[in-house]
Backbone as CSV, one residue per row, in Angstrom:
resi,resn,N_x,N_y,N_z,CA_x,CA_y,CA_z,C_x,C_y,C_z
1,UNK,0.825,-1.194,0.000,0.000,0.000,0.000,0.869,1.258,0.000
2,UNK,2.084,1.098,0.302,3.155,2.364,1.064,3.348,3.007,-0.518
3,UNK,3.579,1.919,-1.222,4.239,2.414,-2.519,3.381,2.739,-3.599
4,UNK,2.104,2.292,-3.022,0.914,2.622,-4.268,0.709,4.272,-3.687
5,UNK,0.611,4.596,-2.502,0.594,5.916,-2.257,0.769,6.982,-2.826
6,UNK,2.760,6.414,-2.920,3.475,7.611,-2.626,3.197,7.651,-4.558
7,UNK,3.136,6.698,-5.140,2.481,6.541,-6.602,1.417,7.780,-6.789
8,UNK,0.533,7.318,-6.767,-0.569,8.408,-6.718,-0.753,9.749,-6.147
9,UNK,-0.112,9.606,-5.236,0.435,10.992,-4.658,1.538,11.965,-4.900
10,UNK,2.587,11.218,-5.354,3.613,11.902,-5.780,3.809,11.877,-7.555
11,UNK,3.713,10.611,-7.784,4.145,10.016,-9.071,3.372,9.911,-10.405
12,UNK,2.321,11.589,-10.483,1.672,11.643,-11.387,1.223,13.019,-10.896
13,UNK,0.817,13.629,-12.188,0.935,14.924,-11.958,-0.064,15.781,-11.309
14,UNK,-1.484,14.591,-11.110,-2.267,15.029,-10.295,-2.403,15.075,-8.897
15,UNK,-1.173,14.105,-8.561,-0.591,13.923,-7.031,-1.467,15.256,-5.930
16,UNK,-0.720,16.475,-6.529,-0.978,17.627,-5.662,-2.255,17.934,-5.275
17,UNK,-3.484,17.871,-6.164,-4.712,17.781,-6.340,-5.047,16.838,-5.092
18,UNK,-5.206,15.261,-5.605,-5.781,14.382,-4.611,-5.180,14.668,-3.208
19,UNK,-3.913,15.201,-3.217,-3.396,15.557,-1.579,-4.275,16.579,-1.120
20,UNK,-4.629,17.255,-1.910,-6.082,18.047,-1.282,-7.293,17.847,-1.212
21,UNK,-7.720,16.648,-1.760,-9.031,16.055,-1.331,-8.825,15.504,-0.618
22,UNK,-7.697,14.794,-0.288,-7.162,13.917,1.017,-7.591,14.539,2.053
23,UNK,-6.688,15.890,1.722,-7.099,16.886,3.280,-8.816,16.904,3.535
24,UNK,-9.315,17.166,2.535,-10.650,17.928,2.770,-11.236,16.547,3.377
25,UNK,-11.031,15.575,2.894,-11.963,14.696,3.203,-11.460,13.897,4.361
26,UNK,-10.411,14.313,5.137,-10.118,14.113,6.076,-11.220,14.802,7.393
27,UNK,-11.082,15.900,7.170,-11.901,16.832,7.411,-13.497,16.347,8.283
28,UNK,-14.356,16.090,7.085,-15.477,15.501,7.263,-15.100,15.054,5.611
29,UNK,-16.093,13.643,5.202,-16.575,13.193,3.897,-17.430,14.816,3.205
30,UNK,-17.215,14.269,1.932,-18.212,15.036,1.201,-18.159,14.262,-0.279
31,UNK,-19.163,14.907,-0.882,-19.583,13.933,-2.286,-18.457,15.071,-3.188
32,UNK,-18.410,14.492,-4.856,-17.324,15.398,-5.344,-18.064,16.931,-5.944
33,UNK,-19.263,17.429,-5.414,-19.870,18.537,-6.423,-19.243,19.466,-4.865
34,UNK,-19.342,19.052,-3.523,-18.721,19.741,-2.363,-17.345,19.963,-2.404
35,UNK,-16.355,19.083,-2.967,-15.354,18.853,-3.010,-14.830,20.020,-3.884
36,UNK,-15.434,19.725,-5.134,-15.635,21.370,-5.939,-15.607,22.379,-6.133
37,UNK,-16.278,22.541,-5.046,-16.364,24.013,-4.744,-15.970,24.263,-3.785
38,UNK,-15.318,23.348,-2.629,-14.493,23.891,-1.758,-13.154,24.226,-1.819
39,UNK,-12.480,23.601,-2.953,-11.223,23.375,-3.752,-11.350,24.148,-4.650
40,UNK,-12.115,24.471,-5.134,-12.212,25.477,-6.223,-11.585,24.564,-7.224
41,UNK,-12.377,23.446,-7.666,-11.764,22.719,-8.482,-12.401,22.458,-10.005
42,UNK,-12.496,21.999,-11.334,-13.638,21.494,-11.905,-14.100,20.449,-11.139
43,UNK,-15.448,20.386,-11.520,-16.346,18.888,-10.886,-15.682,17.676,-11.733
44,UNK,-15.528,17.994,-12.940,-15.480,16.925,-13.849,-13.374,16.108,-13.172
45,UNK,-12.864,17.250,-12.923,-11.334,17.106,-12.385,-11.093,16.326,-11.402
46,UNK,-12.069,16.972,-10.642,-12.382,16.258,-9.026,-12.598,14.912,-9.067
47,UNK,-13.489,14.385,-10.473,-14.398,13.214,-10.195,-13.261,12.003,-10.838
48,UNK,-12.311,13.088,-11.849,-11.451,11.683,-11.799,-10.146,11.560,-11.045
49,UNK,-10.118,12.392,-10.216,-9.255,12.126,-9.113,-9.723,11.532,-8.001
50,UNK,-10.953,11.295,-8.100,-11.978,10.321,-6.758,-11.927,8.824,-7.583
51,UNK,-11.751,8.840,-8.632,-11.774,7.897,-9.325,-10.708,7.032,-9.331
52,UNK,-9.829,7.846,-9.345,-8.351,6.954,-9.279,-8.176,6.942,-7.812
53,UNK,-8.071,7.452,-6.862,-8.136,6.901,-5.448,-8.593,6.229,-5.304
54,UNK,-10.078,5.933,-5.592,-10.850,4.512,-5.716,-10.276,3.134,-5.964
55,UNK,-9.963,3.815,-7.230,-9.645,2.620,-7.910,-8.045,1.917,-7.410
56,UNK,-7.277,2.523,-6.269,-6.177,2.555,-5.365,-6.400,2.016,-4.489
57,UNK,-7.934,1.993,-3.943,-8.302,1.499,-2.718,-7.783,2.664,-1.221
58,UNK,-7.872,3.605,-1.865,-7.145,5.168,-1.095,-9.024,5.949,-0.636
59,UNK,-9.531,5.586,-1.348,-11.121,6.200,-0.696,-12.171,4.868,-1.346
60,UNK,-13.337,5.233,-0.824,-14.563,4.394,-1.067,-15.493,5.485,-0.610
61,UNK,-16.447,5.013,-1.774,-18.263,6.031,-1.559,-18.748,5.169,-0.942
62,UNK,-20.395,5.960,-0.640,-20.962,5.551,0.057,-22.595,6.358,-0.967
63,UNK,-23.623,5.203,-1.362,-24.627,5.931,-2.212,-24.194,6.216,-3.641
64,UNK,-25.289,6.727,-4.342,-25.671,6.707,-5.679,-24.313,7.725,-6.091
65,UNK,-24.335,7.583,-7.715,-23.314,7.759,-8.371,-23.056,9.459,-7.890
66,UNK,-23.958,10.080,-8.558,-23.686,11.560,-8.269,-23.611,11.979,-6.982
67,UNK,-24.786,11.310,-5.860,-24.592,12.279,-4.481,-23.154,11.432,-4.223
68,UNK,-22.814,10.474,-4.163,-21.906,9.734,-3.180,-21.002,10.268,-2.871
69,UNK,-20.713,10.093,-1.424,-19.852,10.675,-0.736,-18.892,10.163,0.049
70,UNK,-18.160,10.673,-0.327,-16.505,9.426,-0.373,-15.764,9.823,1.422
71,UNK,-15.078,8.774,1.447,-14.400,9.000,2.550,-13.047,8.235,2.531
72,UNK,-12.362,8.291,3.435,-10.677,7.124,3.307,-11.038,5.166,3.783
73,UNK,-10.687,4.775,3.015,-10.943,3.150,3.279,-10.288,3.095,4.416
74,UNK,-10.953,1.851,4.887,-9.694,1.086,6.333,-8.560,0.964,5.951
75,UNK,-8.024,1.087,4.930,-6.613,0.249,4.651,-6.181,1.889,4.804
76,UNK,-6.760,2.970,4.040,-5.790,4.185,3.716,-5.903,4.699,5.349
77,UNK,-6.637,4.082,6.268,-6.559,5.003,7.626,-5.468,4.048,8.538
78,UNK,-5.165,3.179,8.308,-4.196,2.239,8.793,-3.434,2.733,8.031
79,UNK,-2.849,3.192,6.961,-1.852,3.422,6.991,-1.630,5.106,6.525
80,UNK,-2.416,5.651,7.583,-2.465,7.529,7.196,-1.353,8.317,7.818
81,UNK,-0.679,6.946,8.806,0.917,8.427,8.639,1.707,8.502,7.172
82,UNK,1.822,6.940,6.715,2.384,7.654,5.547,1.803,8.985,4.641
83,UNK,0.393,8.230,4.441,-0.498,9.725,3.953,-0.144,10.635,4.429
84,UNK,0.033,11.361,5.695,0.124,12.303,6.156,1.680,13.117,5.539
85,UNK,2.748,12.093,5.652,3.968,12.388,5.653,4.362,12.963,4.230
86,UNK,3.487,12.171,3.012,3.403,12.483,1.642,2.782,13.703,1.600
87,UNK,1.750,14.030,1.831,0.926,14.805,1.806,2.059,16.421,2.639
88,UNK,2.943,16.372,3.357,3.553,17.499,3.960,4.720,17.527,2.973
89,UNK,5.418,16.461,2.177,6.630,16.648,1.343,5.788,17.139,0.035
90,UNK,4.602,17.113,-0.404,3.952,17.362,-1.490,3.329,19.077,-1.345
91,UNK,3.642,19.765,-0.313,2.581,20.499,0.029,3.932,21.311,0.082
């Protein structure tokens, strides 16, 4: 998981991005149209950066396609110091 992380986080150019949904959704969950506009992001940008975390096993929704509202899997909260640590060398 350590190295799929620092992958997605560091090792693509959207890295910087998802380190900020990381944050936000650390935060409290939110679906990606919140995410949006709290980031001041596109929706459409947002949704495939929720997408590829997903698909990382780095977040999981919860509900229908559009409201769903994502949060960090068990695996990414077991291992959220690394998150954390990426997330401060990225920032």
């Amino acid at each position: 998981m350590e190295a799929v992380l620092w992958y997605v986080l560091t090792g693509t150019r959207g890295g910087t991005n998802r380190v900020r949904i990381l944050r936000a959704l650390d935060e409290r969950p939110r679906n990606a149209n919140q995410l949006a506009e709290s980031l001041d992001l596109d929706y459409k940008t947002v949704r495939h950066h929720l997408d590829v975390l997903c698909e990382n096993d780095v977040l999981e929704n919860s509900g229908d396609d559009y409201g769903a509202v994502y949060l960090p899997t068990d695996q990414a909260r077991h291992h959220w110091d690394t998150i954390e640590r990426i997330m401060n060398e990225v920032e």
